[in-house]
C-alpha positions as CSV (number, residue, x, y, z in Angstrom):
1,X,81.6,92.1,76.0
2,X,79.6,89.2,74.5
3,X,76.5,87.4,76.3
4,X,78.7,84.9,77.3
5,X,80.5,86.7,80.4
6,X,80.0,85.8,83.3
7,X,77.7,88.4,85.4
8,X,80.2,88.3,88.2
9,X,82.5,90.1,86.0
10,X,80.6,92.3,83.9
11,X,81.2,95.8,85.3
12,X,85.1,94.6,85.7
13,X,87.1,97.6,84.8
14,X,90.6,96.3,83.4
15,X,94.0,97.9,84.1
16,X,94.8,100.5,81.5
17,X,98.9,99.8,81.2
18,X,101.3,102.5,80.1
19,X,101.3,103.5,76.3
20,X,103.3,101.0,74.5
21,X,103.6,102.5,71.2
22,X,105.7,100.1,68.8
23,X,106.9,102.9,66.1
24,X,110.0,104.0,68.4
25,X,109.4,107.1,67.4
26,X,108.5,108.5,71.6
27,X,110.7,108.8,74.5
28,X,109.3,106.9,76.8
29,X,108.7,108.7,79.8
30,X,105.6,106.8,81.2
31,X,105.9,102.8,82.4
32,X,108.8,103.7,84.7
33,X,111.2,101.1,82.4
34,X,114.9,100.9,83.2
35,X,117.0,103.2,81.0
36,X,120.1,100.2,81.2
37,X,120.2,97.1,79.2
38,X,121.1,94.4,80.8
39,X,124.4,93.2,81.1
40,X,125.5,90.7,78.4
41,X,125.5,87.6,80.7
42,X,122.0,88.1,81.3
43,X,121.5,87.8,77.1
44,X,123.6,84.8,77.1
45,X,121.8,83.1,79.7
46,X,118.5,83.3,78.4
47,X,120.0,82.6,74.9
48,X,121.1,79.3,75.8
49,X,118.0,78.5,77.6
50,X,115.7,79.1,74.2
51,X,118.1,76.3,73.0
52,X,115.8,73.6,75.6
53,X,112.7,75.3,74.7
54,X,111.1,71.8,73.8
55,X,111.1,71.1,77.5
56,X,108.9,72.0,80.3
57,X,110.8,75.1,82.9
58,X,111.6,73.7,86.7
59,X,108.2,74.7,88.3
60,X,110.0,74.5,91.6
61,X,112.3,77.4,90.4
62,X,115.3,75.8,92.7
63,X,118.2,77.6,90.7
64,X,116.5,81.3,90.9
65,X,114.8,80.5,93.8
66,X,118.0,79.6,95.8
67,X,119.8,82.7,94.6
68,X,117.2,85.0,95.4
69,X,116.7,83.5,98.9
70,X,120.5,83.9,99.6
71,X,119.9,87.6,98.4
72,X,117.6,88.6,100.9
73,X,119.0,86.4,104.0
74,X,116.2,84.3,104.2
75,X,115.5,80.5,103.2
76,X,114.7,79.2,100.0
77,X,111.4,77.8,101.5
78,X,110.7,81.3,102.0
79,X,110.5,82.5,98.5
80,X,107.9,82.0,95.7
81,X,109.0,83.1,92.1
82,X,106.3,84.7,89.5
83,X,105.4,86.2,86.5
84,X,106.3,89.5,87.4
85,X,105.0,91.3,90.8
86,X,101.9,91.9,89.5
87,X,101.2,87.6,89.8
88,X,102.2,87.2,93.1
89,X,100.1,90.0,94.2
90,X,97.1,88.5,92.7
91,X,97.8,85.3,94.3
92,X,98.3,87.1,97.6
93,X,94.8,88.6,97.2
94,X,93.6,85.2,96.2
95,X,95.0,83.6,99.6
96,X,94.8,86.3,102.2
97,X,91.5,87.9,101.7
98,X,88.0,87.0,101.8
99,X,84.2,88.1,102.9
100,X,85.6,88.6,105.9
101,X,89.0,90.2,105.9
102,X,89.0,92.7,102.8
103,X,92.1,94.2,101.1
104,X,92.9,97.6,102.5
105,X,94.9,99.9,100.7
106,X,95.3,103.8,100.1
107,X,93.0,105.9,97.8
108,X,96.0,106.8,95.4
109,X,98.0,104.0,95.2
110,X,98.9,101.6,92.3
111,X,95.7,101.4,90.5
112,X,96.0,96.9,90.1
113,X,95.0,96.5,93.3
114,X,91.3,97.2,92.6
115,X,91.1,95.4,89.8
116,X,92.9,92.6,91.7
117,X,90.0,92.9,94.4
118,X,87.5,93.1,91.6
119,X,88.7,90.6,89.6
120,X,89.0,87.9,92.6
121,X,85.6,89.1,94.0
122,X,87.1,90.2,97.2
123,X,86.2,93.5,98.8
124,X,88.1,96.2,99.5
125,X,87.9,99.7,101.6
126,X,90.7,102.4,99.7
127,X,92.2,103.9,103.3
128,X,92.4,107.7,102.2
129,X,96.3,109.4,101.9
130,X,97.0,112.5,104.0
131,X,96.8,116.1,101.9
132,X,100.3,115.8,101.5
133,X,100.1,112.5,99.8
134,X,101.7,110.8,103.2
135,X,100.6,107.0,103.7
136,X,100.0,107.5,107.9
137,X,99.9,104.1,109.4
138,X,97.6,105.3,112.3
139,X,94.9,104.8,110.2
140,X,95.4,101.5,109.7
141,X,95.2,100.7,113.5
142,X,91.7,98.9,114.6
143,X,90.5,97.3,110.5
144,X,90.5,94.0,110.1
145,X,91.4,93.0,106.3
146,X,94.9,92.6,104.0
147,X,96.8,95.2,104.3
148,X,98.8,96.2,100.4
149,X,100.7,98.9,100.7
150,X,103.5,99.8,97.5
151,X,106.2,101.5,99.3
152,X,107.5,103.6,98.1
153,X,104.1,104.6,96.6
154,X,102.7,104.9,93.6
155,X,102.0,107.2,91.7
156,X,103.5,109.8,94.5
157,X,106.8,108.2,95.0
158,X,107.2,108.8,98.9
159,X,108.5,106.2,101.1
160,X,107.6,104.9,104.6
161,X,110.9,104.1,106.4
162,X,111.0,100.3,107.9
163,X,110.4,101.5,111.4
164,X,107.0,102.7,110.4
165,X,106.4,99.2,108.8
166,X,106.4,97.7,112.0
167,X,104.2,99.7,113.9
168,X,101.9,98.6,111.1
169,X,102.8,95.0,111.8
170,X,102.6,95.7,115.1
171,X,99.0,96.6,115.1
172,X,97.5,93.0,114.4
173,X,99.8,90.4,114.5
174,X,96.6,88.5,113.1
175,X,96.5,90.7,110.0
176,X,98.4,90.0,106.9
177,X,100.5,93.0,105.5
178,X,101.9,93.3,102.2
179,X,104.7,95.4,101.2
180,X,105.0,95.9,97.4
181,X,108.7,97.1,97.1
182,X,108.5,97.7,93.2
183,X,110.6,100.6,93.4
184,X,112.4,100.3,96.8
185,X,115.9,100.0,95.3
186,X,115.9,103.7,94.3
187,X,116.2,105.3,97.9
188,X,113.4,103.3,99.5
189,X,114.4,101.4,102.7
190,X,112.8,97.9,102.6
191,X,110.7,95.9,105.1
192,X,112.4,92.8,104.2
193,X,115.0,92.4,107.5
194,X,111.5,92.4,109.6
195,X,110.8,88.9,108.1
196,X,112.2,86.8,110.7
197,X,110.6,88.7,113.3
198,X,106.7,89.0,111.7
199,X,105.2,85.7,110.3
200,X,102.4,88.3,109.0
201,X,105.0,90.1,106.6
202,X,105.1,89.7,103.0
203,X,107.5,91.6,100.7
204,X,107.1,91.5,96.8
205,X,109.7,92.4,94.3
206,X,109.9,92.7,90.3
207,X,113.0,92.5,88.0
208,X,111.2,95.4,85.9
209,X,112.6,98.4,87.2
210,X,116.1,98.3,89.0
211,X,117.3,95.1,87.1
212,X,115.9,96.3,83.8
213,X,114.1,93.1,83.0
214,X,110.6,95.1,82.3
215,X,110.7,92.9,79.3
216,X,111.1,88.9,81.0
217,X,107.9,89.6,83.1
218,X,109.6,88.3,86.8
219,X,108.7,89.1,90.1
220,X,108.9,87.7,93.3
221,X,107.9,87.4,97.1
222,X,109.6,86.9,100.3
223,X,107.8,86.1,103.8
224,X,107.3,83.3,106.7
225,X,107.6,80.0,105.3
226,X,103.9,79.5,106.1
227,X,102.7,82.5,104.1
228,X,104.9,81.2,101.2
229,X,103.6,77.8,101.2
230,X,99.5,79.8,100.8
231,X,101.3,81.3,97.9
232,X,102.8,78.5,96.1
233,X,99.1,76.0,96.7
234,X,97.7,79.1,94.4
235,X,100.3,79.0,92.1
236,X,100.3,75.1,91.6
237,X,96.6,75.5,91.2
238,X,96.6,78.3,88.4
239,X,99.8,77.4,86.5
240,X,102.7,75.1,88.2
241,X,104.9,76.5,85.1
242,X,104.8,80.5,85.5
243,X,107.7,81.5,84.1
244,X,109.8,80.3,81.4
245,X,113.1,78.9,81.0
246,X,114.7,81.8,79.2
247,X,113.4,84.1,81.9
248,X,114.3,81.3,85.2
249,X,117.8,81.2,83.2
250,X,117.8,85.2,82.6
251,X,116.6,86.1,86.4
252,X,119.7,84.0,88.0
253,X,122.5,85.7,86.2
254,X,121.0,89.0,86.6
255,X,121.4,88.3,90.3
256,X,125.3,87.8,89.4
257,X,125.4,91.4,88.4
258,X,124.5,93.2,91.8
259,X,127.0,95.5,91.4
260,X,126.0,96.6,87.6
261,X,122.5,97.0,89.3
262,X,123.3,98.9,92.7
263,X,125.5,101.0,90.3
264,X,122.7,101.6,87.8
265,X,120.2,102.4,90.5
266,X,122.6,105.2,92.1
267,X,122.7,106.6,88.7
268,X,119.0,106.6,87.9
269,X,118.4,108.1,91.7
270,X,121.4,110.9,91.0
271,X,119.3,112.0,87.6
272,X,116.1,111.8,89.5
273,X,117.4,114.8,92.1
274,X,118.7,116.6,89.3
275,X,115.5,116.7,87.1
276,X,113.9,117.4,90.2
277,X,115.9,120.6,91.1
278,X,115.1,121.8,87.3
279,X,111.6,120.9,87.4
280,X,111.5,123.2,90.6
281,X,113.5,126.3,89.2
282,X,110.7,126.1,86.6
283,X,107.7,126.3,89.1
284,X,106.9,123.0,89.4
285,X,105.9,121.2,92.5
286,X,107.1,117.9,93.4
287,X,106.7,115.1,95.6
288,X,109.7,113.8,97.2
289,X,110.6,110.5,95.0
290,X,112.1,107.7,96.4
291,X,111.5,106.0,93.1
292,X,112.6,105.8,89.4
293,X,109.9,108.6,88.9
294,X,109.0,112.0,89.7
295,X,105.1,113.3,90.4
296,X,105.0,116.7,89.3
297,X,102.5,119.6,89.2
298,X,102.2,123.4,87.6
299,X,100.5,125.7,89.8
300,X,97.2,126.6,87.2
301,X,98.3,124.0,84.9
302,X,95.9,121.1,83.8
303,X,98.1,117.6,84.5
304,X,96.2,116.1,80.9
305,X,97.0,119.6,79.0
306,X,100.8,118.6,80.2
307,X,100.6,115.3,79.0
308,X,99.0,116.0,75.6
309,X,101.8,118.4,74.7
310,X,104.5,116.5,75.7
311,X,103.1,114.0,73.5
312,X,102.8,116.0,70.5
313,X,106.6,116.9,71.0
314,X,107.1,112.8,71.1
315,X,107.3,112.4,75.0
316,X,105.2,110.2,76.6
317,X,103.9,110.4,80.8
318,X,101.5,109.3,82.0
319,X,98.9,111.0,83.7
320,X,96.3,109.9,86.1
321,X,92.9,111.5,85.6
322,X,91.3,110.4,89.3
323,X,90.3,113.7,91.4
324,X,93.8,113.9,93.8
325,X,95.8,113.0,90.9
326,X,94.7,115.0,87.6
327,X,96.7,118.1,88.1
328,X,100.2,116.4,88.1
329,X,101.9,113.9,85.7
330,X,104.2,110.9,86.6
331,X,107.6,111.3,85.2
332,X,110.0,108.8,84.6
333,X,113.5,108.9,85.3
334,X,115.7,108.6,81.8
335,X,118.8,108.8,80.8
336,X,120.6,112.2,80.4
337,X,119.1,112.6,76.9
338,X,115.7,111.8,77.3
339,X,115.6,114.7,80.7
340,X,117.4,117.0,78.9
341,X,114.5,116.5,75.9
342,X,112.1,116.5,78.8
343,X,112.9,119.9,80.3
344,X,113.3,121.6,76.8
345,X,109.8,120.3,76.2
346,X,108.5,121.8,79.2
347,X,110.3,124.9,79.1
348,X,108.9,125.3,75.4
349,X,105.1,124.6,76.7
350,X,105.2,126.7,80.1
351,X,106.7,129.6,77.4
352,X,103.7,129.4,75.1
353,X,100.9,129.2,77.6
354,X,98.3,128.6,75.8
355,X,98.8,125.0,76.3
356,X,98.5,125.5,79.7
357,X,95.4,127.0,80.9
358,X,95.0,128.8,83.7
359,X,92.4,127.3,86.5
């Protein structure tokens, strides 16, 4: 840090992404990436947009932004386009929270959200998950604040189903709630058909996971037209030109391909209960993922121990050293060859033992 920074900021802890290691020499197991490419079209798209590159993108998104709104049933007034999910949430943190009404969100959740509080100078009280790693809304009932809740969670993976949504909306109509649907499209059910019935509703999206587009950075958000129009004064205020024209062109034929993707995501949730099942027959405890991932545990094995010699074997995960989360690694769904190396690995490790230590 240099004497420069602002005091405000200077115990901000960043966001520690995913290994990213460049060599290709890893399967990567550990930033929950799509194992499908995306479908030619999508290339060509964004391949003929670098050809205008001179000029400025649409800041009013109207091609993408119509498509997606026709996607979810709502109106295009009703959509905001970003630079991934990750943007819009910051923006909703920037709009809907304050001195007064601080974000709320569970203990063991995706870790952004404090450094989205911390970075926007907005407080924030973690709501703590049951033993079981369950989100229950009860505990919501009664605080005044932002509700963000990723659903299905993160790192865990277990989902909330819509009806349980509501009674959260239901307990302050007064209360903004945001539902970060990252990974519903793997066996989550989303909030998004409550829209026309809760002008306190927000729904976020990314193109990272279920349409493979980790790489174009675009992400979305869906609510009341009021709420959207909050969303889009911050985003005219930070950068009118958020994404690009490669990735405005990219995102709109992807939406073309929603058979490709509701094919892909049957695929990736089919491996998912099959890794599980051998994950289990080894030992291992699970939670029940509705996502592209799995959060596993050894009984007497140390979650880092796991991680380190998966990596030595040139598998990455990613493990989560807080207190509730240190004994069990996040796993992310591959492709048949990168879960068959996975379960060798493991079966090799738990075999030697000495790289598992007992408790």
């Amino acid at each position: 840090m240099s004497r420069f920074l602002s005091k405000k900021h200077a115990g901000l802890a960043p966001y520690v992404p995913g290994e990213q290691p460049q060599s290709g020499r890893y399967i990567k197991l550990n930033t929950n990436e799509s194992p499908f490419d995306v479908p030619p079209a999508v290339v060509e798209a964004a391949r003929g947009a670098a050809e205008k590159l001179r000029l400025y993108p649409d800041p009013d998104c109207r091609e993408l932004t119509a498509a997606l709104a026709e996607s979810m049933g709502v109106g295009p007034d009703q959509i905001v386009p970003a630079n991934g999910s990750d943007e819009v949430l910051d923006f909703a943190f920037l709009a809907f929270c304050d001195g007064g009404r601080p974000a709320l969100f569970p203990d063991v959740t995706y870790g952004f959200y404090r450094v989205f509080a911390a970075v926007n100078g907005v407080p924030y009280r973690e709501i703590p998950l049951r033993p079981d790693f369950s989100v229950a809304v009860e505990d919501y009932a009664g605080l005044a604040g932002t509700v963000f809740l990723a659903n299905p969670n993160a790192p865990t993976g277990l989902a909330l189903p819509a009806e349980r949504i509501r009674a959260l909306l239901d307990q302050d109509r007064d209360r903004v709630v945001v539902v970060d649907e990252a990974y519903v499209d793997f066996g989550g059910e989303s909030a998004a058909a409550l829209i026309p019935e809760y002008d306190n509703l927000l729904v976020t999206r990314t193109f990272s996971k279920s349409r493979s587009m980790a790489g174009a950075r675009l992400g979305y958000a869906a609510g009341s037209a009021a709420l959207i129009a909050d969303l889009n004064a911050i985003r005219f205020s930070v950068n009118p030109y958020n994404l690009d024209r490669m990735t405005l062109a990219a995102g709109a034929a992807m939406l073309k391909c929603e058979e490709t993707v509701r094919a892909n995501c049957r695929a990736v949730a089919a491996q998912r209960e099959k890794t599980a099942a051998e994950l289990a027959a080894m030992g291992f405890e699970l939670t029940d993922s509705r996502a592209n991932f799995l959060f596993a545990r050894y009984p007497g094995a140390d979650g880092e121990t796991l991680y380190r010699a998966l990596k030595d074997r040139g598998i990455l995960v990613r493990h989560f050293s807080a207190p509730r989360t240190k004994d069990f690694v996040r796993i992310t769904v591959g492709s048949p060859e990168d879960m068959r190396a996975l379960t060798g690995a493991l079966a090799e490790i738990l075999e030697g033992c000495a790289c598992v230590p007992q408790k």
